[in-house]
C-alpha positions, 0 to 999 in steps of 0.5 A: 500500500502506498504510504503518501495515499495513507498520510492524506487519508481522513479518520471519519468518527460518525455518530447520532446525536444521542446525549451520550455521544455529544463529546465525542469530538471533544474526547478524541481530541483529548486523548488521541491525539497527545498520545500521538494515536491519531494526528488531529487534522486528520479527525473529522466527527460527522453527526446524522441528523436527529431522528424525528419520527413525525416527518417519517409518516410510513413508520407511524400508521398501522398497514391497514391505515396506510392501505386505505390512505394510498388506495384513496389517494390513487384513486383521486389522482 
């Protein structure tokens, strides 16, 4: 493996946005990098969006509730 392709390589740490998971960045840079494990301008913390089930309409009917919906609405289009 080529040693230059691994030096501009990002270290990519992904999280929720659970309570638990707020300092994570924080941390990381705490006790990584002074211990040399991982060079800081190479740390990069994506957070997903939080997870709202009101947006997700699918997820909070019941099958048959959803069957009727989509039948009626197929039929007025």
């Amino acid at each position: 493996m080529n040693i230059d392709l691994l030096r501009t390589n990002k270290i990519v740490i992904v999280t929720d946005n659970a309570p638990s998971h707020n300092k994570v960045e924080n941390l990381t840079r705490l006790m990584l990098v002074p211990d040399g494990i991982i060079n800081g301008n190479k740390l990069m913390l994506l957070r997903l969006e939080p997870y709202i089930p009101m947006q997700k309409g699918a997820e909070t009917c019941s099958s048959q509730e959803c069957r009727r919906t989509w039948r009626s609405e197929s039929k007025s289009s």
